[in-house]
C-alpha positions as CSV (number, residue, x, y, z in Angstrom):
1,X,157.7,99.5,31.6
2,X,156.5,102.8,32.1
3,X,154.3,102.5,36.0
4,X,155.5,99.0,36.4
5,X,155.2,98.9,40.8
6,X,152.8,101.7,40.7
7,X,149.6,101.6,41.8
8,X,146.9,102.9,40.2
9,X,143.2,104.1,41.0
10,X,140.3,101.8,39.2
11,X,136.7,102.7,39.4
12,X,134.2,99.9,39.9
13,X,132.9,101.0,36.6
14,X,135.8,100.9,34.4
15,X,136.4,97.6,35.9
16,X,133.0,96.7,35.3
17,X,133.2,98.4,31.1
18,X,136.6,96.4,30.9
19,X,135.4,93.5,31.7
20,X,132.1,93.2,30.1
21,X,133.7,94.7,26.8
22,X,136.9,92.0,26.7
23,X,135.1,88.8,28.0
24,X,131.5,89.3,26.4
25,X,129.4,89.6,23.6
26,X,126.0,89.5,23.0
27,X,124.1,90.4,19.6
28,X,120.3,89.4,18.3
29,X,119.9,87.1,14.9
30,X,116.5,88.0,12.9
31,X,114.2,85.6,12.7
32,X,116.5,82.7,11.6
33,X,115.2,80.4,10.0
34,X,116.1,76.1,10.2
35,X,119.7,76.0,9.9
36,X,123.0,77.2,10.8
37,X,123.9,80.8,11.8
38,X,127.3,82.2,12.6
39,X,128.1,84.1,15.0
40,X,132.1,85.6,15.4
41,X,132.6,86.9,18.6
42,X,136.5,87.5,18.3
43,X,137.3,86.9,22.3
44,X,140.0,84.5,21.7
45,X,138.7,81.5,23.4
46,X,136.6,77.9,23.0
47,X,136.0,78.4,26.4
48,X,132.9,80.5,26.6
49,X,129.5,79.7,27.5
50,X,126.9,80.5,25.0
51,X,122.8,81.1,26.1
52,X,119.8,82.0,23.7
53,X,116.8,83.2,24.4
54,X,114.0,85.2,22.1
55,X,114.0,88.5,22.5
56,X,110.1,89.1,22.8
57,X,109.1,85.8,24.8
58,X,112.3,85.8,27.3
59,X,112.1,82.0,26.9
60,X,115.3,79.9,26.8
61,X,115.8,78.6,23.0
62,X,117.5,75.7,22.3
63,X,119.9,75.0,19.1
64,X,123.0,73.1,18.6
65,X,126.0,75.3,19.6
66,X,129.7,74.5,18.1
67,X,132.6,76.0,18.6
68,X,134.0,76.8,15.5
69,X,137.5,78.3,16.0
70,X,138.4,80.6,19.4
71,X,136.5,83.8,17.8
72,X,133.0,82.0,16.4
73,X,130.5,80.0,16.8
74,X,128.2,77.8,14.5
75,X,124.2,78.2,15.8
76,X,121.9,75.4,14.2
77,X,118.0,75.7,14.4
78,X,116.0,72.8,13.6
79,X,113.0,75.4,12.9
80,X,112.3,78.4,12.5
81,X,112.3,80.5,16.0
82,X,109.5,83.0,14.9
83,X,111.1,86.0,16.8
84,X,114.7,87.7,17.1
85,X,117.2,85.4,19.2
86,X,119.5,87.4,21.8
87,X,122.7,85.7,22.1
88,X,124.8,85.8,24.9
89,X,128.4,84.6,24.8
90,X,130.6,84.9,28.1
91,X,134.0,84.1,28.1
92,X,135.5,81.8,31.1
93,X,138.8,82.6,32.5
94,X,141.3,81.5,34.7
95,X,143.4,84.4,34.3
């Protein structure tokens, strides 16, 4: 392995990009309407922790979440939200 037992220099900030680019995601649904939405996140895990909130109000929204498989995730609305919903999915690791 080419390095292996070297050490090498890591800015905050590409600790930082690594890290929020490998164990997040966080994209906005339209308007949904009553009913299911999916969203695939593709970080490999059923361990992540999933918040809503609208993106004009800032208010917490509450759905069903499931896990799906270990890359999505299965968002249901018993009404329609009335504004864009900002999802934010954080993977949890022991690693």
């Amino acid at each position: 392995d080419e390095g292996a037992g070297t050490n090498k220099s890591v800015t905050l900030r590409e600790l930082k990009d690594y890290i929020t680019d490998t164990q997040s995601f966080a994209p906005t649904l339209t308007s949904p309407s009553a009913g299911s939405e999916t969203v695939t996140h593709s970080l490999g895990s059923y361990d992540v922790i999933v918040q809503l909130y609208g993106d004009t109000s800032k208010e917490t929204i509450y759905a069903c979440v499931d896990r799906t498989s270990t890359n999505a995730l299965s968002i249901t609305f018993d009404s329609a939200v009335g504004e864009d919903v900002r999802v934010l999915v954080s993977r949890v690791t022991n690693e």
